[in-house]
ROFITI-27742 format. One record per residue: residue in one letter; x negated, y negated, z negated of N, C-alpha, C in turn. Coordinates in steps of 0.2 Angstrom, whole numbers, plus 5000, padded with zeros to 4 digits. Layout:
AXYZXYZXYZ ...
This chain:
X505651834956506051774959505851754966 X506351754969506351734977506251674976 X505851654982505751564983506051554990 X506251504990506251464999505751435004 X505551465009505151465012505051375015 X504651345016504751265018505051265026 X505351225027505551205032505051145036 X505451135044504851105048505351065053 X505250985052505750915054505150895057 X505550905062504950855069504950765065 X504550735067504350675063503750645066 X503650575067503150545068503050495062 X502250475060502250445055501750385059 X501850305058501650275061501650195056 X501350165061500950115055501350055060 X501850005057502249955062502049895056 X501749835059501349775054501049775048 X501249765042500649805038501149845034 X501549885038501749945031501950005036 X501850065033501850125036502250175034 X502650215040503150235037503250315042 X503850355042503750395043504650405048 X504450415053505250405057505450465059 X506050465061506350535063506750495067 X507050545073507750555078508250575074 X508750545073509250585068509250635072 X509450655080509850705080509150775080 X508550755075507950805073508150815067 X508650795062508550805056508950865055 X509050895048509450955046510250895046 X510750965048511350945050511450895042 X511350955037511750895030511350815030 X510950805033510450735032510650695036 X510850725042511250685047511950615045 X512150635040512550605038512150545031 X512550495031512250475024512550505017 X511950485012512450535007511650555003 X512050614997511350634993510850684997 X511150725000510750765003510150725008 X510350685012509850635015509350595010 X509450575008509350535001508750615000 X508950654997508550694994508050724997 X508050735005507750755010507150705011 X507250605011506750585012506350585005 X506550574999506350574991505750624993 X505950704994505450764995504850745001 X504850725008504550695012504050655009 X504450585007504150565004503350564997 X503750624994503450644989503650604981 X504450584982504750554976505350594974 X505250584967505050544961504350544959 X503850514958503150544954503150514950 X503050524944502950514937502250484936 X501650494940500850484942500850444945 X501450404949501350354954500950354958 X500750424960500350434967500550464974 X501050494973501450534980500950564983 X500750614980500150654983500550714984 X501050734984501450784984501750764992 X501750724996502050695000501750645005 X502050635010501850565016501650495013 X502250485005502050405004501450405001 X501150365002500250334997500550284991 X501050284988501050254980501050184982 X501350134987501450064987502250034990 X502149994989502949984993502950014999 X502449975002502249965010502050025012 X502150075010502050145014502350205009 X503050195005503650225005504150205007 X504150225014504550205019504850255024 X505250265025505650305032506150255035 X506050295043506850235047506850315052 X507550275052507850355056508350305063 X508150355068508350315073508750355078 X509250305083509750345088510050305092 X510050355098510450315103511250265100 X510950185102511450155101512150175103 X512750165097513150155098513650085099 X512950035097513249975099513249945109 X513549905111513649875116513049835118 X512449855123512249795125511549805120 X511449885116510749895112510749945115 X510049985115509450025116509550075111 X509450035104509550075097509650095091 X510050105087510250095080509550125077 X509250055072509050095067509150075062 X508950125057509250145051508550145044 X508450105040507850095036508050115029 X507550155026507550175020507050185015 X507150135011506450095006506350155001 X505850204999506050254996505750244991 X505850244982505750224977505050264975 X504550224972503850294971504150314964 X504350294958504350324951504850354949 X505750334955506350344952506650404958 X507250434959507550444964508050434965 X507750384971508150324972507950304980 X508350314984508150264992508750194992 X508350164993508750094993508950065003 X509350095003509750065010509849955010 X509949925008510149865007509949825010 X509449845016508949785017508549815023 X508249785029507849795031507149805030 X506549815036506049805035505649795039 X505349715040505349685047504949715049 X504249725046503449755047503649825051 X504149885049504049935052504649915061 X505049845058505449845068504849825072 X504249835071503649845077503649875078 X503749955075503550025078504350035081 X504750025079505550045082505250055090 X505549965094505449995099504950055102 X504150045102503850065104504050165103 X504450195095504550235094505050275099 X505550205098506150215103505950245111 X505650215116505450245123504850285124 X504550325119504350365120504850435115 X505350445114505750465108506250465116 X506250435121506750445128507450405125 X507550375118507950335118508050275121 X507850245127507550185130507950225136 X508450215139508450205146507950195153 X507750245154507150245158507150175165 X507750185167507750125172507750045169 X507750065162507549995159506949965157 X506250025159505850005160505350005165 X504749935164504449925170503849995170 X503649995175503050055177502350005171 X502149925173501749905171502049845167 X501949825163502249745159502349755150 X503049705153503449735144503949725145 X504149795141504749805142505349775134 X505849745136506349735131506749765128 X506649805120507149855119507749805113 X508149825112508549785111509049835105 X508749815098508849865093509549825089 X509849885086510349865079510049895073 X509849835072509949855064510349855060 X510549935059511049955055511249935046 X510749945043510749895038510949835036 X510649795040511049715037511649695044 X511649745049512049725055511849655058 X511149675061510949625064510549645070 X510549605075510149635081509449595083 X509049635082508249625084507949625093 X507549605096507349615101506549635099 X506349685103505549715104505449685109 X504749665113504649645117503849695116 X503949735120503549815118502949815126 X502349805125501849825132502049885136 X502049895139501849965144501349955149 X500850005149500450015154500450085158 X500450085165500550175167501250195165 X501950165164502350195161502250205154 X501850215151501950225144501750175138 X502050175129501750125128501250085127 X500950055127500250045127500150015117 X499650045116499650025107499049995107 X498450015112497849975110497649885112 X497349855109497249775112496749755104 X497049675108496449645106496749605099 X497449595097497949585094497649585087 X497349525082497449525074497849525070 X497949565065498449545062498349545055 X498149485051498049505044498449565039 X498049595037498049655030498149735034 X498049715041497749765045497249775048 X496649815046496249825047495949805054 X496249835060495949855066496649825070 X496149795077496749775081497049805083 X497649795088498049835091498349785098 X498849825099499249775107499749755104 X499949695104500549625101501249645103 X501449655100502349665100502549615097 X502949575101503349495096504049525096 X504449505091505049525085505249455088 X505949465090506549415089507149445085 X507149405078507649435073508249385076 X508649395079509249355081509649365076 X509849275076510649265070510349285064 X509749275060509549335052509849315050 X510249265048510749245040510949295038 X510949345033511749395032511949385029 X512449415034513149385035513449435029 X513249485029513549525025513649515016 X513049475015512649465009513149415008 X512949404997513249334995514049314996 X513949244995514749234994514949225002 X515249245004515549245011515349215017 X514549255016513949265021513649195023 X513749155018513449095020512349115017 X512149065024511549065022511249065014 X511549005013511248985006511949015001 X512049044996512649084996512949054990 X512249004988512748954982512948894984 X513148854989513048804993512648774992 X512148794989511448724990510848754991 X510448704995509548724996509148714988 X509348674986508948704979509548714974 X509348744969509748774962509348764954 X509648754949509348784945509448864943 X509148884942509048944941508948964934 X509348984929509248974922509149044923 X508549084918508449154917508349144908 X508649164905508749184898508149204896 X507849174891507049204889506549184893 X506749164899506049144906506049094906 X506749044906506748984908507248964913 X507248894914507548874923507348854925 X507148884932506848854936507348824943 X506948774947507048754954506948804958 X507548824962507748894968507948874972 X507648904981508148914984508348974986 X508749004987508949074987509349064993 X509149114998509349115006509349185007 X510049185012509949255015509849245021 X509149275024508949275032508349315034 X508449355036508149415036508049465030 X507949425024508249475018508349425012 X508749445009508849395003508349375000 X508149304997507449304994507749234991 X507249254984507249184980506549164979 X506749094983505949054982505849014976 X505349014973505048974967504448924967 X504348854966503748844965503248874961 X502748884964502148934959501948874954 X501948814952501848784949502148784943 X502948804943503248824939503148884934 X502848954938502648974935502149014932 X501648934932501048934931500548974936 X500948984942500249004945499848944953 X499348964955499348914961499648934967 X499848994966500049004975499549054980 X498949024974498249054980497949164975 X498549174972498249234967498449284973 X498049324970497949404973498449454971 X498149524973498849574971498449564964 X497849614961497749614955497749574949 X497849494952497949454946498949454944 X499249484950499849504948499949544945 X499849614948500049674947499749714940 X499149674939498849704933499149684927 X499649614929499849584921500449624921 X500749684914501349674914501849634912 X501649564909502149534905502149474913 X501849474917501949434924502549484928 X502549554930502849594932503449594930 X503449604922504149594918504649524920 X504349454921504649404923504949404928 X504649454932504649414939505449444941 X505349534939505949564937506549524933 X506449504930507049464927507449414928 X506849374932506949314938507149344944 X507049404945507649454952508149464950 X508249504944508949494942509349434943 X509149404938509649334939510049314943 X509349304948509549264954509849324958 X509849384958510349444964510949414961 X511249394953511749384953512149304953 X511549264954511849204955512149204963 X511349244967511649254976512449274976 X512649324972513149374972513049454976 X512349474974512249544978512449594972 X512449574968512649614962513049574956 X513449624952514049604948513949594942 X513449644939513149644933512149654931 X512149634927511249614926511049684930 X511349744926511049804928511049824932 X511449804938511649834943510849834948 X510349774947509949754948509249814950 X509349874943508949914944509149984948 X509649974952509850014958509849964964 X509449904966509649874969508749854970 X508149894970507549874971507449844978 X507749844983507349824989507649734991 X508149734988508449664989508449644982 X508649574979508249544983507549524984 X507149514987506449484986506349414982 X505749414977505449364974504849344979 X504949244978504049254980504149174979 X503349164980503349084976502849054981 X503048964981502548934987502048894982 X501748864986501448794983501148764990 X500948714991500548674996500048694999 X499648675003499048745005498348715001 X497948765001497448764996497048815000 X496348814999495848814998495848914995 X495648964996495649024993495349084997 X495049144995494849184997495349254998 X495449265004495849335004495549395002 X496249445000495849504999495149525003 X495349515009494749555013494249505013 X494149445010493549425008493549365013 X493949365019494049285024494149225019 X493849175021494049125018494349085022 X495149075018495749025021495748945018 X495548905022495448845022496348815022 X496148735018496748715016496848705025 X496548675029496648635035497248715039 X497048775038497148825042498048845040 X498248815038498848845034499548775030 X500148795034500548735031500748735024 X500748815021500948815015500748895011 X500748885007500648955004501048994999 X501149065001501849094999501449154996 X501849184990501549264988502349294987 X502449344987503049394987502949454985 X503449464981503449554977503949604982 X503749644980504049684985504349754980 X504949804979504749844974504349834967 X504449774964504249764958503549764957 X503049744963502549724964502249664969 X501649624969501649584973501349614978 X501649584986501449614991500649604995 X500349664997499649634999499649595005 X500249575008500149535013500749485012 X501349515016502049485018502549515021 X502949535018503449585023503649535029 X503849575033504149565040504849505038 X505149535033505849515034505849465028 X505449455025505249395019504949325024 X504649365027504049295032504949265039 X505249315039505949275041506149225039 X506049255031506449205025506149125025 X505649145026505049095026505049075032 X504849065038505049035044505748995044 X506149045042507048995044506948955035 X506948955032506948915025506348835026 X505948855031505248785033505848755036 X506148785041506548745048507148685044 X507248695036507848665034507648615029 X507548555031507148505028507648495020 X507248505015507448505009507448565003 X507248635007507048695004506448705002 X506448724994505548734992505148744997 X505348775001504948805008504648755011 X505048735012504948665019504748615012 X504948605006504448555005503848555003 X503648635002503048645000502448615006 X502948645013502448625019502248575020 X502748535017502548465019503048415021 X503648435019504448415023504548395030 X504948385032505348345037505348395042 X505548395046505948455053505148485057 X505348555056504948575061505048685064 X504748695067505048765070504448805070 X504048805067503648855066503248845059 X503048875056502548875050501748905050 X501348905049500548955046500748965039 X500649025038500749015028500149075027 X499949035022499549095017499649135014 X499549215015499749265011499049295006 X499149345000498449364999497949395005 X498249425010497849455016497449395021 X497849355020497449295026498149245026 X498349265033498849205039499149225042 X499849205044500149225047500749185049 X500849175057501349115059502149135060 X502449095058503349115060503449055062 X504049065067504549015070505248995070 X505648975070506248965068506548905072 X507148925074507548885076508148855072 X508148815068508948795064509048735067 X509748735066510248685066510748695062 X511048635061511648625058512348575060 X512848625058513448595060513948585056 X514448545054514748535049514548575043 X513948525040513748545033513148625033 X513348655037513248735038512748735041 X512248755039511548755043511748855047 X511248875053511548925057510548945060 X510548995058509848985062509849045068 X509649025075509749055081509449105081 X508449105078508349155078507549125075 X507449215072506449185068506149235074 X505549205076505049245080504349245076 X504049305077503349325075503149385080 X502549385080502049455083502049495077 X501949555078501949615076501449665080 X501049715076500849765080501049855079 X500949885082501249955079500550025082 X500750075076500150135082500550175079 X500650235084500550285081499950345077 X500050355070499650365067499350465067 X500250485068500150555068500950585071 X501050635074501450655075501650735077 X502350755075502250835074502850845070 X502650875063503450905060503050875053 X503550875048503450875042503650945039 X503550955033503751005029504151015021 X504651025023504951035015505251105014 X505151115005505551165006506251165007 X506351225008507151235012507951225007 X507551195000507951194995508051124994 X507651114995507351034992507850964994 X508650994998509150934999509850985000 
């Protein structure tokens, strides 16, 4: 029996805030993957190293967590007035399945920086020494991001002095402006809060009802008082992800609320729908130890958030959840902002299992309609390896 020998797709694989992920040039990929559709789909799965039944992707680039089953594939803008289209795909570890619906805030720190040396970047766009402004589309939820990317000598500069909890080792600062995050596309006819109210009750069949506010901004999220559901706000990944009957709720409580948002039509549609929407619960700030052993003081922090990702609780905070969280503090009357402490304000500190983490938000409101102009956070990015990857020649 003849085999097919593997193939070889130029690729860099790089670590953008705390998740890590594996990008391409479209115009490096096999012509059928270029396009969306199953073959693309089945190209990153194999990359990947999914479906695995082992949940370890040891046959593949992903390491077995949300946060690093990840591809973004990128190209010269077709929009007006951008640098670059990219294009993000959340790749399933047990099922075969990539989920398109949603961004990933954490990896638009490597965009730009991947972008102008990738010669997507318009060279007269940038300075010899400073930082340069790349100006990305996110093709996904249609929305426009700004990079504010270092260069030193002309090229990117990745190393500094830059902390970022649930990353190890510093790097050089890249700040994210997610401009206009509401999506638009999302929910009942793009309105931020997509049921017209900051809070809800949330009825889950068998779980209970709970107080929700479910926002679309930066990615759809439904927040929950942790007190509600019996936790403090201050737990870890393994006091989640070990319990499966905590795993099971929280699932359920995704469900729900995707259909109360209006992302989906039926309960089931839910499990082709893993990357949106996001679950995650606050409470007031408190006193606790992070994974890496820092101890986060209540004084150090306005409020404290945990959030699942992929049917697990995240070891830090996604990029586009911490959006959620930024524009949700800025609107006095949302679990968020009353967790913080209420009343008007444009930036937050929240506690995640990893440590701390600051967001900024501008909202306002007009005729009834809250509009938020834009969330800001820092970001870091490195490239981790770069070269080709390898599949075989069948394998999409």
């Amino acid at each position: 029996m003849a085999f097919v020998p593997q193939i070889k797709i130029p690729a860099t694989y790089m670590r953008g805030g705390t998740s890590k992920g594996v990008f391409f040039n479209l115009q490096d990929l096999p012509e059928a993957a270029q396009l969306p559709g199953a073959a693309r789909d089945a190209l990153l799965l194999r990359v990947i190293g999914s479906p695995d039944p082992y949940d370890k992707q040891i046959d593949g680039m992903g390491a077995a967590t949300s946060s690093t089953s990840k591809t973004v594939i990128l190209s010269k803008s077709i929009k007006a007035d951008h640098d670059v289209d990219y294009l993000f795909g959340q790749v399933a570890i047990d099922k075969p399945f990539v989920d398109w619906s949603g961004n990933c805030g954490n990896l638009s720190a490597a965009v730009g920086s991947f972008a102008i040396s990738s010669g997507l970047v318009d060279a007269a766009r940038l300075p010899q020494n400073g930082v340069a402004v790349v100006r990305i589309w996110q093709a996904n939820i249609g929305k426009t991001i700004i990079a504010h990317v270092p260069i030193t000598d002309g090229a990117v500069q990745e190393t500094g002095d830059f902390e970022l909890d649930g990353v190890t080792f510093p790097a050089a600062e890249v700040q994210l402006e997610f401009m206009d995050p509401a999506a638009e596309e999302e929910g009942a006819g793009g309105s931020m809060f997509p049921t017209g109210n900051l809070v809800d009750d949330l009825e889950v069949p068998g779980v209970g009802t709970f107080k929700a506010t479910m926002i679309n901004a930066g990615i759809p999220t439904i927040f929950i008082n942790a007190q509600d559901l019996g936790y403090q706000g201050t737990e870890l990944q393994g006091q989640i992800n070990g319990d499966p009957k905590a795993l099971a709720m929280f699932e359920t409580i995704r469900a729900h609320g995707a259909l109360r948002m209006g992302l989906i039509q039926h309960l089931d549609q839910a499990a082709t729908r893993q990357h949106t929407p996001k679950v995650a619960f606050v409470a007031p700030p408190a006193d606790y130890t992070a994974s890496s052993g820092k101890a986060v003081k209540v004084g150090d922090v306005d409020l404290l958030v945990r959030a699942l990702s992929m049917g697990k609780l995240h070891h830090a905070m996604m990029g586009t959840a911490a959006v959620a969280i930024g524009t949700a503090a800025a609107i006095p009357g949302t679990l968020v902002n009353l967790a913080a402490g209420g009343g008007a304000r444009s930036a937050v500190r929240f506690g995640h299992p990893s440590g701390t983490l600051r967001v900024g938000a501008e909202a306002s409101q007009a005729n009834g309609e809250w509009t938020v102009v834009k969330a800001i956070m820092s970001r870091s990015a490195r490239v981790l390896m770069e070269g080709w990857v390898r599949v075989p020649g069948d394998s999409f």
